[in-house]
C-alpha positions in Angstrom: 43.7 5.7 180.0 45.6 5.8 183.4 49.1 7.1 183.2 51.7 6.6 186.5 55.3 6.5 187.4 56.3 3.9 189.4 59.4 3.7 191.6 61.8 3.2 189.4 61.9 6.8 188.3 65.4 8.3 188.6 64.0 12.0 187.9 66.0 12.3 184.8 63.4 14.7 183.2 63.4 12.7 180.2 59.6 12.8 180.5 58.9 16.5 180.9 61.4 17.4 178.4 59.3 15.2 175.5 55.4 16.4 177.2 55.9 19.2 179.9 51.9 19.4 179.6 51.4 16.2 181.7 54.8 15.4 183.2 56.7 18.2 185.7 59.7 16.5 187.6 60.5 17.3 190.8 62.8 15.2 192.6 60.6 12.4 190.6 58.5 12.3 187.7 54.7 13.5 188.5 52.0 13.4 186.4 48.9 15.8 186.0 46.0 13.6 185.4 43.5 16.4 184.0 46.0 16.9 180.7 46.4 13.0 179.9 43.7 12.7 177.7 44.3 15.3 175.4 48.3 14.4 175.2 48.4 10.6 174.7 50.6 10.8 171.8 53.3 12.7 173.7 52.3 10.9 176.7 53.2 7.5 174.5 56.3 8.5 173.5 57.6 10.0 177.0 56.9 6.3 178.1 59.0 5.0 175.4 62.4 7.0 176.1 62.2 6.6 180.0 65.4 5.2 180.3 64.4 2.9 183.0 60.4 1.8 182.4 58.9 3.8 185.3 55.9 5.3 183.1 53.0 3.0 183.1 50.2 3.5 180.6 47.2 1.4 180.9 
C-alpha cells in the first residue's frame, strides 16, 4: 500500500489528530512511509474524514 497527500490538503490536522503515527502536519499534511503498514486501519479512516480528499491510498 502507498499512502500520499495530494495538493488539495488545507493542513487542517484532521489526519494527525485520527493517526499521529503516520501523519504529522506541518503547514500540510506529511506522511511517514516506514509506519503505513502497520497503521492501515487508522490510515483508512484518516482518508475518510479529510474534509477535502487529499489522502490517496492505493
Amino acid at each position: 500500500m502507498t499512502v500520499k497527500v495530494n495538493d488539495s490538503c488545507i493542513g487542517c490536522g484532521a489526519c494527525e489528530q485520527i493517526c499521529d503515527a503516520v501523519f504529522s502536519v506541518d503547514g500540510v499534511a506529511q506522511v511517514d512511509e516506514a509506519a503505513v503498514a502497520d497503521n492501515m486501519d487508522c490510515v483508512k479512516e484518516a482518508a475518510d474524514a479529510c474534509p477535502v480528499s487529499a489522502i490517496e491510498v492505493e
